[in-house]
C-alpha positions as CSV (number, residue, x, y, z in Angstrom):
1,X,21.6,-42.6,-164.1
2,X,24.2,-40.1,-162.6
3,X,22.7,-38.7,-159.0
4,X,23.2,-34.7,-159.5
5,X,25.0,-33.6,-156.8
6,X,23.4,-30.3,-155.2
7,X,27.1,-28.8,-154.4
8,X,27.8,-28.8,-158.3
9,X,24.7,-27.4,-159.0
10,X,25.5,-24.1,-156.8
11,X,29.3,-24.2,-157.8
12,X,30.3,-24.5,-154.2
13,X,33.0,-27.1,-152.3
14,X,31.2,-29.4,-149.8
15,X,32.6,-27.5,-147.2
16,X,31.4,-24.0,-148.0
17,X,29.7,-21.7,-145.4
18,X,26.3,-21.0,-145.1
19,X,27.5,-17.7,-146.0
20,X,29.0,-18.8,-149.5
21,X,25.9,-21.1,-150.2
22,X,23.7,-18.3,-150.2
23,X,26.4,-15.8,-151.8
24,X,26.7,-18.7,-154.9
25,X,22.3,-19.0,-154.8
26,X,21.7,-15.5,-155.3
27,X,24.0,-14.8,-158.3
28,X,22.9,-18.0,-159.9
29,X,19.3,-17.0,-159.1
30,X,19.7,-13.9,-160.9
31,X,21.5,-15.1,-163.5
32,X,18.6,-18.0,-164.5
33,X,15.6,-15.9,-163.0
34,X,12.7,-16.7,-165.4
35,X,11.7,-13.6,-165.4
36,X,15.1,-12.3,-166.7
37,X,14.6,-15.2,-169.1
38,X,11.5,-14.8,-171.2
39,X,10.8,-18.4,-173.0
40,X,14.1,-20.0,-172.3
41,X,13.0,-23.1,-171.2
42,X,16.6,-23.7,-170.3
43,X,17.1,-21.1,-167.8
44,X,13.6,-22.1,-166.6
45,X,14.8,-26.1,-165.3
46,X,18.5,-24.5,-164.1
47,X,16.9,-22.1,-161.9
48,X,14.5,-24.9,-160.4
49,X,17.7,-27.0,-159.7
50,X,19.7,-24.2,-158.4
51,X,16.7,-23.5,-156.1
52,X,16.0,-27.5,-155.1
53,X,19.8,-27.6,-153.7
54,X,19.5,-24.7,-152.2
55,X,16.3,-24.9,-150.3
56,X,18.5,-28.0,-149.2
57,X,22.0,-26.9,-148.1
58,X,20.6,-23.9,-146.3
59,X,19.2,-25.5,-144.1
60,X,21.7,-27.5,-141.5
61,X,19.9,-30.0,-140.4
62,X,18.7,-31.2,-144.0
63,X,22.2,-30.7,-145.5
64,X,23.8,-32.9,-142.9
65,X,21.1,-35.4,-143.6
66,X,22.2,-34.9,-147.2
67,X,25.8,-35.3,-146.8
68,X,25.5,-38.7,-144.7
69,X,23.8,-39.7,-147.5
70,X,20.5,-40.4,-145.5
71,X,18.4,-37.8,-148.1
72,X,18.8,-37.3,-151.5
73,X,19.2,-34.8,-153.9
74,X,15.6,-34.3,-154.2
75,X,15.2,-34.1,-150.6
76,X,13.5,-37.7,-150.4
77,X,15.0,-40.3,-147.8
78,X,17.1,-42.6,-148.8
79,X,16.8,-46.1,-149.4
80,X,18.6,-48.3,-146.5
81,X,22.0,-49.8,-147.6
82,X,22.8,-52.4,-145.3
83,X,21.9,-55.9,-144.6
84,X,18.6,-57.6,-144.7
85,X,17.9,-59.5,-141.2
86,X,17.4,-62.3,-142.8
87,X,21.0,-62.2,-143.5
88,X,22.5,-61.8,-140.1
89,X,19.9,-63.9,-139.1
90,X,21.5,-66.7,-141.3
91,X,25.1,-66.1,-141.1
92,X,26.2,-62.3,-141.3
93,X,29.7,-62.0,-140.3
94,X,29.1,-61.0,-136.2
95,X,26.0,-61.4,-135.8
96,X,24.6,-62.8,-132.0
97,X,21.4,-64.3,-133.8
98,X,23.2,-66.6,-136.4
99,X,22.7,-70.5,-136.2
100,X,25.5,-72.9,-134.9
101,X,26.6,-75.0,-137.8
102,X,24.3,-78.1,-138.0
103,X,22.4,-77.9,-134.8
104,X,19.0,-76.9,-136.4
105,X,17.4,-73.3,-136.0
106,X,18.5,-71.3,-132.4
107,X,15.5,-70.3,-129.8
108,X,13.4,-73.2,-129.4
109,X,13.0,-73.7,-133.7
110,X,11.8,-70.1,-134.6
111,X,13.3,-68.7,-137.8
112,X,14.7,-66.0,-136.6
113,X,15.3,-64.6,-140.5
114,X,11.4,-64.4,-140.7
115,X,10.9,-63.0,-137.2
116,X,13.0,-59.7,-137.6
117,X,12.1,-59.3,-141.5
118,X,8.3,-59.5,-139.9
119,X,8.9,-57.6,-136.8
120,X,11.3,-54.5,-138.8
121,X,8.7,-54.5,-142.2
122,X,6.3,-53.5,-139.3
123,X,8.4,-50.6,-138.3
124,X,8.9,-49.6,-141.9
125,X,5.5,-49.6,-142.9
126,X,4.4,-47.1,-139.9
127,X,7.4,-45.3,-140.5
128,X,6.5,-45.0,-144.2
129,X,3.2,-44.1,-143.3
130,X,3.6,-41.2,-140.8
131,X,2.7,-37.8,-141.6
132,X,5.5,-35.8,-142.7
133,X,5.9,-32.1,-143.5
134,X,6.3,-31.0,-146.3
135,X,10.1,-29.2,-147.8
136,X,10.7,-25.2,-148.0
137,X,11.4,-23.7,-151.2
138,X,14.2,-20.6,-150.9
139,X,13.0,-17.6,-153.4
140,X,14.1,-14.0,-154.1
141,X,11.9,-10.9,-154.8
142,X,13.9,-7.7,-156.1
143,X,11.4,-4.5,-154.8
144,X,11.5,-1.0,-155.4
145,X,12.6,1.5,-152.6
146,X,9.3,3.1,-151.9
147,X,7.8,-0.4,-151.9
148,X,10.1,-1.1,-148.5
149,X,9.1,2.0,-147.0
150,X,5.9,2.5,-147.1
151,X,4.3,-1.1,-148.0
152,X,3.1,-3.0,-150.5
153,X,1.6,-6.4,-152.6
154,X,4.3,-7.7,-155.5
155,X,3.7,-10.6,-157.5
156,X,6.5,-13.5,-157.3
157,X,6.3,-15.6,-160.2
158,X,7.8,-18.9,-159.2
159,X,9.4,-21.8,-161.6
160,X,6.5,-23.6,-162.2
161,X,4.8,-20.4,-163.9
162,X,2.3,-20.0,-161.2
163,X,2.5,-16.9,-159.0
164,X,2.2,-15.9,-155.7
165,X,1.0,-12.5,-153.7
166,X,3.6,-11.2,-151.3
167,X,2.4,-8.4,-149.1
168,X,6.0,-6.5,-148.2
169,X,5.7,-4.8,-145.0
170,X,6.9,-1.1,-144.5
171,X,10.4,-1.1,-143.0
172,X,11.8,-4.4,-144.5
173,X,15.4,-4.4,-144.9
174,X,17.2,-5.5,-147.5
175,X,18.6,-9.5,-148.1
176,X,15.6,-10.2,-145.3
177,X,13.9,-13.4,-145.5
178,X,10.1,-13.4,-145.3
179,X,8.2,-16.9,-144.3
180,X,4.9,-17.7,-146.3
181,X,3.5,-20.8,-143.9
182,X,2.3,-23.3,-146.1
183,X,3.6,-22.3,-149.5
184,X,5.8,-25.0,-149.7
185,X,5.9,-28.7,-151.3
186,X,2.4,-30.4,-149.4
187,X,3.2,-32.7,-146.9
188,X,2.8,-36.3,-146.9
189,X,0.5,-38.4,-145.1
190,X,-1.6,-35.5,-143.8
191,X,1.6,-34.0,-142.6
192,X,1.9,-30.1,-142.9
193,X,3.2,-28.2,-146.0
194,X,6.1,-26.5,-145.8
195,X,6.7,-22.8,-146.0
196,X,7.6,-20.2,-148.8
197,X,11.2,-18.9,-147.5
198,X,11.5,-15.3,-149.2
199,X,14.8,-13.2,-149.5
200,X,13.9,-9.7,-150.2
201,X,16.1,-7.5,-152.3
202,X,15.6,-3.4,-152.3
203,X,16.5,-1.7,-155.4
204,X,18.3,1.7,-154.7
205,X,16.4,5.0,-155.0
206,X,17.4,8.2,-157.1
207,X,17.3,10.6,-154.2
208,X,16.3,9.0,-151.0
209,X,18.5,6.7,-148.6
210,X,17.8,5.0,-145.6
211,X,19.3,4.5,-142.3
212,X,16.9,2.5,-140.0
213,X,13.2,3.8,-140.3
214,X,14.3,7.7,-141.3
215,X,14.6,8.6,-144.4
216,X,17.3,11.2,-146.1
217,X,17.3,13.1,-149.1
218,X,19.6,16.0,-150.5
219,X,17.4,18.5,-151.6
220,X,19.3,21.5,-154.0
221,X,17.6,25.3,-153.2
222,X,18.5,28.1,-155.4
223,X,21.1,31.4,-153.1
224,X,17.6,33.5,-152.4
225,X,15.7,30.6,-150.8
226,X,18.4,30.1,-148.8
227,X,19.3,33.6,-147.2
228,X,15.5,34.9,-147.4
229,X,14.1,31.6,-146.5
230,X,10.4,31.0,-147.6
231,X,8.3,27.7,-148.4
232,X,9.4,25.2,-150.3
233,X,8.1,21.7,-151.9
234,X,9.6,19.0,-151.1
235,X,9.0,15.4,-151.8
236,X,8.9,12.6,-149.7
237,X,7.8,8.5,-150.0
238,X,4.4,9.6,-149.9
239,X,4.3,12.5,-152.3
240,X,5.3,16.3,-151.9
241,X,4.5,18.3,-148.9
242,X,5.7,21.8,-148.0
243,X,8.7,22.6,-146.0
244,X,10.0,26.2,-144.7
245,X,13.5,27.1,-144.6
246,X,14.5,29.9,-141.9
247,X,16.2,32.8,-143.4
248,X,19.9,32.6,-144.2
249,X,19.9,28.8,-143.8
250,X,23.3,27.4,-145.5
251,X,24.3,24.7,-147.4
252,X,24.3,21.5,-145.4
253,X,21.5,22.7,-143.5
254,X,19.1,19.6,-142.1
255,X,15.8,20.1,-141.5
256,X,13.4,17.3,-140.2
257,X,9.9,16.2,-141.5
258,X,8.2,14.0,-138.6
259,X,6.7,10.9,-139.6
260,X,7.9,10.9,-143.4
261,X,9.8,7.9,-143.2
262,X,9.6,4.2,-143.1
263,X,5.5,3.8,-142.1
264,X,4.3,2.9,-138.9
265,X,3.8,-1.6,-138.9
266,X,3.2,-3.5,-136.4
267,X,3.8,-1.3,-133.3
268,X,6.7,0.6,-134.7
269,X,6.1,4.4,-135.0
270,X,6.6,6.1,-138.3
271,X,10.4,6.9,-138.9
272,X,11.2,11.0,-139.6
273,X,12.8,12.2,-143.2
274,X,16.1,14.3,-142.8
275,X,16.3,16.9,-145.3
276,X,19.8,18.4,-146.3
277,X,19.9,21.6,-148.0
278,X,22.1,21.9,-151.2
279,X,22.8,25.3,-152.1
280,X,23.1,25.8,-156.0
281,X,24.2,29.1,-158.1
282,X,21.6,28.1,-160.9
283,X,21.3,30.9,-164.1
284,X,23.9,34.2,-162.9
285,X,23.6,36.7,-164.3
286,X,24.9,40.3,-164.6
287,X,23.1,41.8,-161.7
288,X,24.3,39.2,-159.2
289,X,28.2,39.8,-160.2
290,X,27.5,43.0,-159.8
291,X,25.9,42.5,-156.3
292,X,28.4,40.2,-155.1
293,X,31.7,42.8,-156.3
294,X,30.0,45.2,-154.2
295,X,29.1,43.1,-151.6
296,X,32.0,44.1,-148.6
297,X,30.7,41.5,-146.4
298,X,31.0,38.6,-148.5
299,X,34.4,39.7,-149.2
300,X,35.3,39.8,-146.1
301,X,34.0,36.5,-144.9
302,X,36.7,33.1,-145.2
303,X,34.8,29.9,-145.3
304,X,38.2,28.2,-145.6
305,X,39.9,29.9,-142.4
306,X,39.2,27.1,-139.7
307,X,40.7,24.6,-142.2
308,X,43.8,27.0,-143.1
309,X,44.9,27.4,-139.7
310,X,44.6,23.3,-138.8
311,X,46.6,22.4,-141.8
């Protein structure tokens, strides 16, 4: 039977970066995700393989052991291709232990094949019976904005249609790994499981962007809230609070709400939201033309000047 080879699987040459291993992972992982792929049982086994190889190849130390062909493609170790002792005991080309031709066994009559198949199925056996850990599985969890900012518990439904809690902490950035210890593959022997390796993807907002822990949003406010001021609502990650913008505030404005951004976690204070002030005309009407045509100020006020004279 044909040994799948975990470079095929991902689409990648056996000397792509770590970079292009996890480039070729995540748009096969979306691509076969099932739950992008209700009932296809299809999509369902290619998205276990694509994940196998790459819980594999991204890490260096296991895809090394993969590519000197000490693991397989199932992450299991390999079985030993060389020799028996036996045979170099009896006659392999170069060995030091063979017999001389017809002069009866070497070392005072011992068999040396029997000694070294006795004394290295001793180290196999302890070898084979150590505790080892158990392997990492690689997943991805698509989250919505607010869920990054302020916090929250998502459901990841992995291949073998079980599912697993994720608590996302406020503040996680997007293509971020999160490590679940011991929701891996159980170890062997009594050896430790292995861990749940979580790459965290952040859907983009309507309104709000983020730079760092602050939050920004571009809030529109009609030509009287803006020269007569007054209190406005505005809404933030946690739900509307009121803001007031000073009198003859103009487009562009920023104003800041403190602690209206990314939540506090784990020792980190609260980030601030920024909040940039979009004048808009909205419904004119008769009585503002008329305003404005009488308005001698406004007429006599060039927005454009500064950039006139630089050009």
């Amino acid at each position: 039977m044909a040994t799948t080879d975990l470079y095929t699987t991902l689409g990648v040459p056996r000397d792509a970066s770590a970079e292009d291993i996890r480039k070729a992972y995540r748009g096969l992982a979306k691509k076969h995700h099932p739950d992008l792929n209700p009932g296809n049982k299809a999509a369902e086994e290619k998205f276990k393989a694509i994940a196998s190889a790459y819980d594999i190849l991204s890490d260096p130390e296991r895809r090394g052991r993969y590519d000197r062909g000490e693991i397989d493609a199932t992450g299991a170790e390999a079985p030993p291709e060389r020799p028996s002792y036996r045979g170099y005991a009896e006659g392999a080309p170069g060995s030091r232990y063979r017999q001389s031709s017809g002069a009866g066994p070497a070392m005072g009559g011992e068999d040396l094949g029997d000694l070294f198949e006795d004394l290295f199925a001793g180290v196999r056996e302890r070898q084979g019976n150590a505790p080892r850990r158990g392997r990492d599985h690689g997943y991805m969890l698509t989250v919505e904005f607010l869920d990054a900012v302020t916090g929250a518990t998502r459901r990841l439904s992995l291949p073998d249609g079980k599912g697993l809690d994720v608590r996302i902490p406020p503040g996680i950035e997007d293509g971020q790994t999160m490590r679940l210890k011991g929701q891996g593959s159980p170890g062997l022997n009594g050896g430790p499981a292995g861990d749940a390796l979580i790459e965290i993807h952040i859907n983009p907002h309507r309104y709000f962007r983020r730079e760092g822990r602050d939050v920004h949003v571009e809030l529109p406010v009609t030509v009287s809230e803006a020269v007569l001021g007054g209190k406005i609502a505005v809404p933030t990650p946690t739900g509307q609070v009121t803001m007031t913008v000073p009198p003859r505030s103009d487009s562009g404005t920023v104003l800041r709400l403190r602690g209206r951004g990314v939540a506090a976690h784990g020792g980190q204070p609260a980030g601030d939201e920024f909040v940039t002030l979009k004048v808009v005309l909205g419904n004119a009407d008769d009585a503002l033309e008329t305003f404005l045509r009488g308005w001698s100020a406004g007429a006599a006020y060039d927005p454009r000047r500064s950039m006139m004279e630089e050009s």
